[in-house]
LOKOLMAR-571069 format. One record per residue (C-alpha): x, z, y; residue in one letter. Coordinates in steps of 0.02 Angstrom, whole numbers, plus 50000, padded with zeros to 5 digits. Each point is the difference from the previous one (the first is absolute). Layout:
<nodes>
+-------+-------+-------+---+
:    c1 :    c3 :    c2 : r :
+-------+-------+-------+---+
:     X :     Z :     Y : A :
...
+-------+-------+-------+---+
</nodes>
This chain:
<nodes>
+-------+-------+-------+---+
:    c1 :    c3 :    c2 : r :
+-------+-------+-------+---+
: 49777 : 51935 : 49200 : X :
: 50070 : 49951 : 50167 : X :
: 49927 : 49860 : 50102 : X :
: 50143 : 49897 : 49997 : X :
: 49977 : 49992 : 49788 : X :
: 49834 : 49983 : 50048 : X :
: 50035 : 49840 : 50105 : X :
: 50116 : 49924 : 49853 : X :
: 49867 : 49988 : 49868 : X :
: 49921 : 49875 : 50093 : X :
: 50057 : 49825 : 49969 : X :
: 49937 : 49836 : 50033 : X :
: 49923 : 49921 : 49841 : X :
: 50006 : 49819 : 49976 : X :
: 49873 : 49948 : 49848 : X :
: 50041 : 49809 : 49950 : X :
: 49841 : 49909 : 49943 : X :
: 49994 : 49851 : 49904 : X :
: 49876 : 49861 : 50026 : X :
: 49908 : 49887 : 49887 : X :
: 49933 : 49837 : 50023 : X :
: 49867 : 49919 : 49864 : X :
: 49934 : 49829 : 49989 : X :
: 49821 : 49963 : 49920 : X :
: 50009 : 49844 : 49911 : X :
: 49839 : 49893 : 49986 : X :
: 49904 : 50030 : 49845 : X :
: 49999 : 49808 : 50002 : X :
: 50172 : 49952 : 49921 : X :
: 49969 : 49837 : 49947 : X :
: 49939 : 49958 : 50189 : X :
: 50193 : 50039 : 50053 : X :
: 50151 : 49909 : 50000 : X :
: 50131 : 50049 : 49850 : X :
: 50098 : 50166 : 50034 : X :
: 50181 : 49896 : 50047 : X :
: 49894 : 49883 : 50122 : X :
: 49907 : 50150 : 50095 : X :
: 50159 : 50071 : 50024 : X :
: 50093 : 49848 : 50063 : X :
: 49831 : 49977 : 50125 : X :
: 50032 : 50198 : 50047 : X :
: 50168 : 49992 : 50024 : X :
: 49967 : 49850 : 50125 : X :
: 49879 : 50086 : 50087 : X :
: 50108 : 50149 : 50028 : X :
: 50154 : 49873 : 50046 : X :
: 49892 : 49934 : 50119 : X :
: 49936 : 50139 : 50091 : X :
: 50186 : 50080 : 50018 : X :
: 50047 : 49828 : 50076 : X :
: 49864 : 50019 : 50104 : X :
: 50023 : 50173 : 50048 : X :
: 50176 : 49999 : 50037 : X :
: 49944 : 49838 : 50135 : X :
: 49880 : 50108 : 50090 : X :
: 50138 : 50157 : 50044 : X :
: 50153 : 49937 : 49982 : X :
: 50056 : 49926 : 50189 : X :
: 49952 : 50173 : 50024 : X :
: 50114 : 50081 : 49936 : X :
: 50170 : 50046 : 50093 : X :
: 50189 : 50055 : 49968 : X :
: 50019 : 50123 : 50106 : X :
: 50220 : 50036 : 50031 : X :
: 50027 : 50155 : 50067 : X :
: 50157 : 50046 : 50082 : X :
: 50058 : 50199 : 50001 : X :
: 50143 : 50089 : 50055 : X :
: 50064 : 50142 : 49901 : X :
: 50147 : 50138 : 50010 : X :
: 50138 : 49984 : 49870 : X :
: 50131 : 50098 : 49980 : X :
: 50195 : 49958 : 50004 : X :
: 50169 : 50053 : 50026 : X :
: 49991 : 49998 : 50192 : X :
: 49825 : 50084 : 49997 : X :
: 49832 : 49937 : 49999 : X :
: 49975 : 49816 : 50036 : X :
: 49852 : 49909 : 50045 : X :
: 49935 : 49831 : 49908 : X :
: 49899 : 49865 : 49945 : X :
: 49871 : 49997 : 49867 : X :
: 49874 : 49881 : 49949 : X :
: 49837 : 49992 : 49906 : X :
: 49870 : 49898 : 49946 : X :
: 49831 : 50024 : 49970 : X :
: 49823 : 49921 : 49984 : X :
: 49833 : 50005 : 50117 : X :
: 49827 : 49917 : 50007 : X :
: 49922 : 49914 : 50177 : X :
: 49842 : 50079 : 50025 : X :
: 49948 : 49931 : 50165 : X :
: 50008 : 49863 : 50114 : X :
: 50085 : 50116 : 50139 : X :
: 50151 : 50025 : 49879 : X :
: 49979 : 50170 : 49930 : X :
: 50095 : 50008 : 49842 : X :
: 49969 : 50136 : 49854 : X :
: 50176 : 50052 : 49904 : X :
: 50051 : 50156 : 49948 : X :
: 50051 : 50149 : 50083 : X :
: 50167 : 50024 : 49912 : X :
: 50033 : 49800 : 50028 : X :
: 49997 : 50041 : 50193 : X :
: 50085 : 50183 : 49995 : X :
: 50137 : 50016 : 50130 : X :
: 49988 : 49817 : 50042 : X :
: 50119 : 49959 : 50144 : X :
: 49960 : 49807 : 50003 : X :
: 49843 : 49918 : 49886 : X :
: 50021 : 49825 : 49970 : X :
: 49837 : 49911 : 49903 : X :
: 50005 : 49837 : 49914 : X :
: 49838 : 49883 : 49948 : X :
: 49970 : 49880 : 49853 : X :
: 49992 : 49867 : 50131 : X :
: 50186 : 50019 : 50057 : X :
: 49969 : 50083 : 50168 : X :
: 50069 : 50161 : 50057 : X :
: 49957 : 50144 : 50117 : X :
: 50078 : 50154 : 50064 : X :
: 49876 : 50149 : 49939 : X :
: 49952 : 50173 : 50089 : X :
: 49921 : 50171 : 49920 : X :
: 49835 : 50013 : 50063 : X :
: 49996 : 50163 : 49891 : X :
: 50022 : 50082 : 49849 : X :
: 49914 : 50128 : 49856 : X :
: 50137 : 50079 : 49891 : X :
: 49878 : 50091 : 49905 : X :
: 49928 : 49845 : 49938 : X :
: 50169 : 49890 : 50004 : X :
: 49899 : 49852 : 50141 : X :
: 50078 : 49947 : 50152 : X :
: 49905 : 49881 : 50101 : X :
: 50131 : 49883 : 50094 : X :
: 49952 : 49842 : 50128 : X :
: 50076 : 49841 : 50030 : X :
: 49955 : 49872 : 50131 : X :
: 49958 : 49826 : 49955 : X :
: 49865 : 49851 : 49984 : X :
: 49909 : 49946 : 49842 : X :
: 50044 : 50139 : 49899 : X :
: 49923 : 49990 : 49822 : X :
: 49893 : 50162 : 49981 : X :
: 49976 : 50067 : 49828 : X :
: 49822 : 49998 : 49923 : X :
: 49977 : 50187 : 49965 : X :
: 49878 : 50067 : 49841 : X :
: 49897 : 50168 : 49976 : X :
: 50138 : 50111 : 49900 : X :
: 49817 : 50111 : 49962 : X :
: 49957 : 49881 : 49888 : X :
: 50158 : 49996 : 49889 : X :
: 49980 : 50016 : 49809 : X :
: 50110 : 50042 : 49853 : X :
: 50059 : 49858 : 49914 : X :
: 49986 : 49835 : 50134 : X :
: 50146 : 49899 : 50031 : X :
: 50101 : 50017 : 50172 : X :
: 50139 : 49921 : 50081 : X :
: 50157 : 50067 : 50080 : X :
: 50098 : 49901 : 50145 : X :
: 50148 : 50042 : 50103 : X :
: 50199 : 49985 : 50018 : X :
: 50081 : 50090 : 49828 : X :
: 50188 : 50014 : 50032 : X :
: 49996 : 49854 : 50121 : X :
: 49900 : 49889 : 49877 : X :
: 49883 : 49933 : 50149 : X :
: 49823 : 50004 : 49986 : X :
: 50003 : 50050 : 49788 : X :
: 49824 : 49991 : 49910 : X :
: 49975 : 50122 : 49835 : X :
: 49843 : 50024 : 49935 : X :
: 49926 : 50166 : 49908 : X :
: 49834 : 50083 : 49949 : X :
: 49943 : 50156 : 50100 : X :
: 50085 : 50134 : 49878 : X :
: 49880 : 50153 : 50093 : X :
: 49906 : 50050 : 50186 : X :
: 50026 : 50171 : 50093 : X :
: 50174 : 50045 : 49949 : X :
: 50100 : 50130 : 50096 : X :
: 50177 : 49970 : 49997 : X :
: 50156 : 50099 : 50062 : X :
: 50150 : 49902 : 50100 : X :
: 50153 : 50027 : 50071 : X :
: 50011 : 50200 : 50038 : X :
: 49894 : 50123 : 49897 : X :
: 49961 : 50092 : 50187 : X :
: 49914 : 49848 : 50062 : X :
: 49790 : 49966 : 49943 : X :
: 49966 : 49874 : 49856 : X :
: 49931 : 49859 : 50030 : X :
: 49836 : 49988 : 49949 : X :
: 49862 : 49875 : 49942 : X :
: 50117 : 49893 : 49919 : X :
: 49955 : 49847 : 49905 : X :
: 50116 : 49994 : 49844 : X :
: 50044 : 49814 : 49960 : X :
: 50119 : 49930 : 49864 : X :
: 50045 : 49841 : 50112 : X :
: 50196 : 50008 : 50036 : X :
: 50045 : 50089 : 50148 : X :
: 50180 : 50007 : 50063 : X :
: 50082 : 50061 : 50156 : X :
: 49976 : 49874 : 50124 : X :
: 49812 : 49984 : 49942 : X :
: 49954 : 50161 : 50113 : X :
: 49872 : 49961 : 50110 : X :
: 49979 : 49871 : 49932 : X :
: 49797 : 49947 : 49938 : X :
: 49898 : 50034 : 49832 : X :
: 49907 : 49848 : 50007 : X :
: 49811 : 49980 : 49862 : X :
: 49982 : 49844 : 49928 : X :
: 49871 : 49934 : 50137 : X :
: 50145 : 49993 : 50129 : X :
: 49974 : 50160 : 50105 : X :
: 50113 : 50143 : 50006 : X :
: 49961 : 50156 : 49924 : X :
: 50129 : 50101 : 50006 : X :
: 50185 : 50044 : 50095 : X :
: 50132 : 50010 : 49877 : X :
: 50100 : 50153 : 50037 : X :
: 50100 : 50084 : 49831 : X :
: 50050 : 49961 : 49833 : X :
: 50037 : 50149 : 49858 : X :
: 50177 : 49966 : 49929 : X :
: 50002 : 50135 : 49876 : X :
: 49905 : 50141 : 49956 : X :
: 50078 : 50167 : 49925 : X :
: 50160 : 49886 : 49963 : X :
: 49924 : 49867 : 49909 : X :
: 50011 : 49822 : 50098 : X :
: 49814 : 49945 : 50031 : X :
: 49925 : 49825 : 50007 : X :
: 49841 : 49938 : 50107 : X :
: 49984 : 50143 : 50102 : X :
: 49962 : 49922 : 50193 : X :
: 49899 : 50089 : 50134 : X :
: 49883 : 49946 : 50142 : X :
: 49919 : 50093 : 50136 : X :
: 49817 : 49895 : 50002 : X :
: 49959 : 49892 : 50136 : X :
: 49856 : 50114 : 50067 : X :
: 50110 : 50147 : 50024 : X :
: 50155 : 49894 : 50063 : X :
: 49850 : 49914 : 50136 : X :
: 49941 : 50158 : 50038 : X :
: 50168 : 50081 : 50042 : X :
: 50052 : 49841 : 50090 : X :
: 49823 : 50027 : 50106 : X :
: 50045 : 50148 : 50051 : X :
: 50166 : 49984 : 50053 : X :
: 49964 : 49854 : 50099 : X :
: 49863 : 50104 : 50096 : X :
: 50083 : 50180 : 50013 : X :
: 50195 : 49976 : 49958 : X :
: 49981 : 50061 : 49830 : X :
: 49875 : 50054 : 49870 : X :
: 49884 : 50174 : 49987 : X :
: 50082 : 50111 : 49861 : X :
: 49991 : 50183 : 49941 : X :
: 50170 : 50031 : 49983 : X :
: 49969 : 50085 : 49828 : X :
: 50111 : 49939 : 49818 : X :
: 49905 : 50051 : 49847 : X :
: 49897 : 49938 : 49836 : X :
: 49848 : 49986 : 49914 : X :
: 49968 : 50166 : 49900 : X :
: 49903 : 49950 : 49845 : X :
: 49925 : 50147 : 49854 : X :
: 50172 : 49986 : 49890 : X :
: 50091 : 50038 : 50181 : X :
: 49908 : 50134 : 50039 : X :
: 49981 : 50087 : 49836 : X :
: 50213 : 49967 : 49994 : X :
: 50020 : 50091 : 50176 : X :
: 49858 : 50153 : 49931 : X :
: 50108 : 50032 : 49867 : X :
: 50185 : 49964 : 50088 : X :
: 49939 : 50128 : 50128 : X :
: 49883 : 50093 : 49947 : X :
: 49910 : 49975 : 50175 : X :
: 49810 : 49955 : 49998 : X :
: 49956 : 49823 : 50047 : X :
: 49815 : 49983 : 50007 : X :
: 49992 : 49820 : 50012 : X :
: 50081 : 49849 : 49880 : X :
: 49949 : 49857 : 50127 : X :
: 50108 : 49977 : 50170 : X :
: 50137 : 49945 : 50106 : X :
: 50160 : 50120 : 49977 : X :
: 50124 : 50026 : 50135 : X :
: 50184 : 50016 : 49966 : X :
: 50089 : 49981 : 50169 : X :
: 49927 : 49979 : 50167 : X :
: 50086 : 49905 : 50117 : X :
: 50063 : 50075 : 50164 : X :
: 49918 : 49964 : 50196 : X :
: 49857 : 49918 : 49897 : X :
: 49803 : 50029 : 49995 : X :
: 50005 : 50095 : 49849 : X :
: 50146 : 50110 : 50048 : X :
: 49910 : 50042 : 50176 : X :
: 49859 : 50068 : 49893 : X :
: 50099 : 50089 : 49904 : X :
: 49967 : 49920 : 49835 : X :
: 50132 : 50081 : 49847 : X :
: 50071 : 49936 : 49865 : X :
: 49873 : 50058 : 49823 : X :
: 49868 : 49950 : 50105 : X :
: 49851 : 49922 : 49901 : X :
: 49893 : 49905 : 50111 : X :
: 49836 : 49974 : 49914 : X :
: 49890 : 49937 : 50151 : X :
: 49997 : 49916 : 50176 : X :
: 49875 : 49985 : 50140 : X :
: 49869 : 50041 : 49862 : X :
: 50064 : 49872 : 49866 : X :
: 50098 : 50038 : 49827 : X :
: 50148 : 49987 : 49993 : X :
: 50075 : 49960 : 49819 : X :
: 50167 : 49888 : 50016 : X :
: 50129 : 49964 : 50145 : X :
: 49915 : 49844 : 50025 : X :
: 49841 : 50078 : 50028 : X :
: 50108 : 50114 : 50128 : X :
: 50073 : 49837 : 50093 : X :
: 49837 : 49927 : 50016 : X :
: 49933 : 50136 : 50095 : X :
: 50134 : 50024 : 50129 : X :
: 49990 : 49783 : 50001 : X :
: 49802 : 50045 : 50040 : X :
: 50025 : 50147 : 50116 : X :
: 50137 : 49874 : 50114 : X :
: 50104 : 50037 : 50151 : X :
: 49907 : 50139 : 50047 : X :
: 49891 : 50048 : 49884 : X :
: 49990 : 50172 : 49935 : X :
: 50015 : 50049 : 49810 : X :
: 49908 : 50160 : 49944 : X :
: 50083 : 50037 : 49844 : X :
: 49943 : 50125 : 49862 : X :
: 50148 : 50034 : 49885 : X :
: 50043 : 50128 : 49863 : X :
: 50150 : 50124 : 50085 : X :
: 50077 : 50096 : 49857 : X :
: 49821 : 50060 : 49917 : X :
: 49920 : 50005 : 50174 : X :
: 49884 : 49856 : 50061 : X :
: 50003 : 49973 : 50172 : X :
: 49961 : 49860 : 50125 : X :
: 50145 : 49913 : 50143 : X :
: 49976 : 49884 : 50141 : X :
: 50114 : 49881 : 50044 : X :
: 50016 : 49885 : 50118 : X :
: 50073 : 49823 : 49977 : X :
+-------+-------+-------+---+
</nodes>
């Protein structure tokens, strides 16, 4: 079998997880209030608690207008023009650096961003990660309201969580959802850029114009970056299907940026390879694979760390500097360990053959 089948067996596999919540009752009924009463008390404790968590990030958040030109054809040739956007962002400091989206920002020629309060600024790209679809942008101004930010670590299956941003113009929209799953990997736009990864999956109502645009919990701090919505799947329209990247991953790529111009990254696309993968690609190929736990490559990016070491697609990278390796997230958080820098020492599976690379970020 020729490499190249040997490369097309492997596919990224996205398992969806469901998540259940259960509530222990008191074995002390008569102690409680009557089923319709403790649910008119819960549903006023939940009212409250959106009310209140909407308060504490919504001056936050921003409508970001972005103005682009683009090349249209016509009878006298190409002409140039006008377009306009809109998308969402969240304040995250008191010097005016704004988290959005990465496609929200793309090709920008003039950024325009709008607050709750009325006031409006002229906005700059202080950088951007297209592999994780976050641009951090910057606008200058006094008393900004700063978003109270949350641990996305901590997330669970199941809790509420608020959306808020600028659907089709509809300033400053609130929809509210349950988080649906964590650590989703998601493909967008072209099928030769990376999925996004570490996705929390949330049912709240995401529309364009929310991109960018914050995943709020229900004690007021943002959790989350909402960046895509799933539309249909296999040709069947799909409902409550939004995306976030979580707030610890958007801070950290914001972190770096701010400090080195843009964040550390392999420059590798692939997957998690799981037992049911691997025993598909044994008997697809008929090639050995010794291990069923790993990161997979697919496609390695040109001028990148990866591609200087000379890492292939079919790779199986089962270990770095020392640690297992058993998912692409375990893979990110080692080069997010190693740093501008650092050096990976990676053992990985070759086609049969195990063998160790070293890469430097």
């Amino acid at each position: 079998m020729s490499r190249r089948q040997w490369i097309g067996i492997l596919a990224v596999v996205v398992v969806f997880a469901a998540g259940v919540v259960t509530v222990r009752q008191s074995d002390r009924q008569e102690a409680l209030p009557r089923g319709s009463e403790i649910s008119q008390i819960g549903e006023a404790v939940v009212e409250q608690a959106l009310v209140r968590a909407v308060r504490s990030v919504g001056d936050s958040v921003v409508k970001i207008a972005v103005t682009e030109s683009v090349q249209i054809a016509s009878l006298f040739g190409p002409v140039v023009t006008e377009t306009y956007g809109l998308g969402s962002g969240v304040i995250i400091d008191s010097k005016g650096h704004i988290l959005t989206n990465y496609h929200v920002v793309r090709d920008a020629k003039q950024i325009d961003v709008f607050l709750p309060d009325g006031r409006g600024f002229p906005g700059s790209v202080v950088g951007t990660d297209p592999q994780s679809d976050l641009a951090v942008i910057r606008i200058e101004g006094s008393d900004l309201p700063v978003a109270p930010l949350g641990d996305s670590r901590r997330l669970r299956v199941g809790q509420q969580v608020i959306a808020i941003g600028n659907p089709f113009g509809f300033d400053y929209s609130v929809t509210t959802g349950v988080i649906s799953a964590l650590g989703r990997e998601l493909a967008v736009g072209s099928s030769e850029g990376p999925p996004l990864q570490n996705l929390i999956q949330t049912d709240a109502a995401i529309n364009p114009g929310n991109s960018g645009g914050p995943l709020v919990d229900l004690s007021g701090r943002v959790i989350g970056i909402n960046t895509a919505v799933v539309r249909q799947v296999a040709g069947v329209e799909a409902q409550g299907l939004g995306f976030s990247i979580p707030i610890t991953d958007a801070m950290e790529t914001m972190q770096q940026i701010l400090r080195y111009g843009r964040p550390v990254r392999l420059g590798a696309v692939g997957g998690t390879l799981t037992p049911s993968l691997a025993q598909a690609i044994r008997r697809n190929t008929g090639q050995p694979l010794p291990t069923e736990h790993g990161a997979f490559i697919t496609r390695v990016l040109p001028d990148t760390p990866a591609d200087r070491a000379g890492l292939q697609p079919a790779d199986v990278i089962v270990a770095a500097n020392a640690r297992q390796i058993t998912s692409m997230e375990d893979l990110a958080e080692a080069v997010r360990t190693a740093g501008f820098g650092g050096t990976l020492i990676l053992r990985l599976w070759r086609v049969g053959e195990l063998m160790d690379m070293r890469v430097h970020l």
